[in-house]
C-alpha positions in Angstrom: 31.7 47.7 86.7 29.7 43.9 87.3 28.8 42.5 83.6 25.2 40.6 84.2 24.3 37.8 82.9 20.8 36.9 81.9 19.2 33.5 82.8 16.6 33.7 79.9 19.5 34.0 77.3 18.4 31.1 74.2 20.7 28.0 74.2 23.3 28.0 71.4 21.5 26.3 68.1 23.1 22.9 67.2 22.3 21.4 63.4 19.3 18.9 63.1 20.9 14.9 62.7 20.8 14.1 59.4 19.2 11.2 58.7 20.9 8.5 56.9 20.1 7.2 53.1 19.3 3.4 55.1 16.5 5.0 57.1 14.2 5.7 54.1 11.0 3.8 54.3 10.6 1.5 51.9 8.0 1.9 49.2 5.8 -0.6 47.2 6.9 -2.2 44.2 4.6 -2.0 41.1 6.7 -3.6 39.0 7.6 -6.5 41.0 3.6 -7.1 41.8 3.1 -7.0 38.2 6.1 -9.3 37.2 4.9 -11.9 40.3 1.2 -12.5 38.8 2.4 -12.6 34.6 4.8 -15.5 36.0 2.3 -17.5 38.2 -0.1 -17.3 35.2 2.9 -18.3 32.7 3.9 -21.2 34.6 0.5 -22.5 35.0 -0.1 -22.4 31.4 3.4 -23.7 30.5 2.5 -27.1 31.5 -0.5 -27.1 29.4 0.6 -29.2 26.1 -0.6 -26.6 23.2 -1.8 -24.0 25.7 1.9 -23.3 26.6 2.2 -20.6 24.2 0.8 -18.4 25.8 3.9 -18.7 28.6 6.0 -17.5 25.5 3.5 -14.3 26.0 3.7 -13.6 29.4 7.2 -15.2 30.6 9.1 -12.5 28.8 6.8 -9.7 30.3 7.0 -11.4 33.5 11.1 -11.1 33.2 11.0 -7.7 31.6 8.9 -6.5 34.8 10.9 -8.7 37.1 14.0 -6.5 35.8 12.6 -3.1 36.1 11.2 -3.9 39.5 14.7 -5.4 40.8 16.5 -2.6 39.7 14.5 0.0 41.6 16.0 1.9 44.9 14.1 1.9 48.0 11.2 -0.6 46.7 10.7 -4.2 48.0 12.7 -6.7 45.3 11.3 -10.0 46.1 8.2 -10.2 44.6 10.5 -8.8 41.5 12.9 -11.1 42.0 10.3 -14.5 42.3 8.6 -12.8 38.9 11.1 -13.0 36.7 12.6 -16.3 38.6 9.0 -17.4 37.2 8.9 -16.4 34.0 12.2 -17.7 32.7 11.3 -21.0 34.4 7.9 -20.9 32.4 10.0 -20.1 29.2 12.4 -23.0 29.4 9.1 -25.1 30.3 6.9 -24.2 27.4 9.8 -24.5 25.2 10.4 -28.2 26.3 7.1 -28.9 25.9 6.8 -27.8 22.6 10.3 -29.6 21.4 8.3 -32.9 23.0 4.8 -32.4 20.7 7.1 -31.3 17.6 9.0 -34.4 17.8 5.7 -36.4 18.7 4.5 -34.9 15.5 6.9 -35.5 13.1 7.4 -39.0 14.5 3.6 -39.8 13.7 3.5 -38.0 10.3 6.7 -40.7 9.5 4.5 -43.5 10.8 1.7 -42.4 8.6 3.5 -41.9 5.5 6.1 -44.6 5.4 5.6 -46.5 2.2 6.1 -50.3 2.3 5.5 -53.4 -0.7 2.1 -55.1 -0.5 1.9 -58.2 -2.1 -1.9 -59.8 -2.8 -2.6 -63.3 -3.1 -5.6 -65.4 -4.5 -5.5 -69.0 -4.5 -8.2 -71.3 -6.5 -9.3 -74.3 -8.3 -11.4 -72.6 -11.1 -12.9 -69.6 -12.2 -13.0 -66.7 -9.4 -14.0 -62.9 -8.7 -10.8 -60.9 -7.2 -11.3 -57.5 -5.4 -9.2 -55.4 -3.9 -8.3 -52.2 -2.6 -5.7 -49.8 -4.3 -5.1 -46.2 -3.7 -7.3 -45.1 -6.3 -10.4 -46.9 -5.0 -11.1 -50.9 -5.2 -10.4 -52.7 -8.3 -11.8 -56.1 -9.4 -10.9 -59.3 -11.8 -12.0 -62.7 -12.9 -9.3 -64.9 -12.7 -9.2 -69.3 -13.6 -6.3 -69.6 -11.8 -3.7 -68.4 -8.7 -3.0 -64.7 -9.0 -0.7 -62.3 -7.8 -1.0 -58.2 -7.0 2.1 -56.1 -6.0 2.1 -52.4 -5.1 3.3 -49.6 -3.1 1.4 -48.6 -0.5 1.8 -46.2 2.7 1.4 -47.0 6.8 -2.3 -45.2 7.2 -3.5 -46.7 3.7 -6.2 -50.1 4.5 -5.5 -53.2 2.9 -8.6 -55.3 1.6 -8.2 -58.3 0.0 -11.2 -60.7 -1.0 -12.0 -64.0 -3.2 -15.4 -65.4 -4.2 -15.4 -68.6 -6.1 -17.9 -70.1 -9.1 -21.4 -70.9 -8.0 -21.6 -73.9 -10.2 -18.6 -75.3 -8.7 -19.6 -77.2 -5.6 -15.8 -78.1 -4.8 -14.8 -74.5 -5.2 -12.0 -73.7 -3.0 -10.5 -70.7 -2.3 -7.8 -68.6 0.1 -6.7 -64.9 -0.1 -3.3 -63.7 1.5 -1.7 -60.1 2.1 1.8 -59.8 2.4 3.5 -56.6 3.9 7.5 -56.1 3.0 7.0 -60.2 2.7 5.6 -60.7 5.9 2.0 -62.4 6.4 -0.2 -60.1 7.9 -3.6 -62.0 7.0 -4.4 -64.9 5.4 -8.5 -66.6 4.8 -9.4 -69.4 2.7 -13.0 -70.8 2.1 -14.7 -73.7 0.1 -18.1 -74.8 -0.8 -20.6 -73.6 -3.7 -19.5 -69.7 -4.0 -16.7 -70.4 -1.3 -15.8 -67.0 -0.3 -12.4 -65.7 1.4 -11.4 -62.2 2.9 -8.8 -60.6 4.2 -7.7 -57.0 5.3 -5.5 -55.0 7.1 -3.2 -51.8 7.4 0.6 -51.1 7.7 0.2 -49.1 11.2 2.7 -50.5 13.3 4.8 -52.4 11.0 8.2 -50.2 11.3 7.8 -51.3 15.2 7.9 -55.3 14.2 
């Protein structure tokens, strides 16, 4: 007995390849996208003195999204990665910034409100009207003789200091002088029928001498 063997019999059935895990395409990343454009915009503003708070806004956002877009499988990381790179950079940025105008601040508030001794000073030869300013408003007096006005006063306070001598005098002569922690910082005389002196000025800028 001959066994027969067809020629149309199927082919033996193998298993499909299985593809590996590295093959997947890779997908979009939202997350990094969004983390890429809060830190461009952070940065920019970061370097805007006053403006730079807004980069405390958006450079934590920025790193939050940078985070959640780095740390997802199968998704492009470097827009994620450059997002959050951004938004710490615009952090430490902003926060340097704002160390420089806080120190900036406090530095002219100590300017402006530094007290020093003012010293006024009226020279004459005979009667004379004194006026001068205080921090209550100006203030005047007749004086005969030399006279002498001491107070306290602070950096962003004016100094005004003026003299006018008797108009029946016609060798009246006169000089006005304001002294700052006993330095000079203006000085006028004047002579004649109603001679007349002034003199004025401020403490600005006298913790740099």
């Amino acid at each position: 007995m001959s066994t027969f063997h067809s020629q149309d019999a199927a082919p033996a059935a193998y298993p499909a390849p299985v593809q590996p895990e590295s093959s997947q395409p890779v997908r979009g990343n939202g997350f990094g996208i969004t983390a890429l454009v809060l830190g461009i915009v952070a940065i920019v503003f970061s370097f805007i003195p006053v403006m730079g708070v807004v980069a405390f806004v958006l450079g934590p956002l920025a790193v939050l999204f940078g985070v959640l877009g780095a740390t997802r499988k199968v998704a492009r990381k470097g827009a994620a990665v450059a997002g959050l790179v951004l938004g710490i950079l615009s952090i430490v940025i902003a926060a340097i910034w704002l160390a420089v105008l806080s120190a900036a601040v406090s530095s002219a508030d100590q300017a402006l409100n530094s007290e020093h001794k003012v010293e006024y000073v009226i020279t004459t030869n005979g009667k004379a009207s004194v006026s001068y300013w205080t921090a209550g408003g100006t203030s005047n007096e007749d004086v005969t003789a030399g006279w002498k006005k001491e107070q306290t006063v602070k950096n962003s306070e004016f100094l005004h200091l003026s003299v006018i001598g008797d108009f029946a005098n016609a060798d009246a002569a006169v000089g006005c002088e304001i002294l700052l922690d006993g330095k000079s910082i203006a000085k006028n005389t004047g002579t004649g029928q109603g001679a007349m002196a002034t003199c004025s000025g401020s403490g600005l800028g006298s913790d740099k001498k």
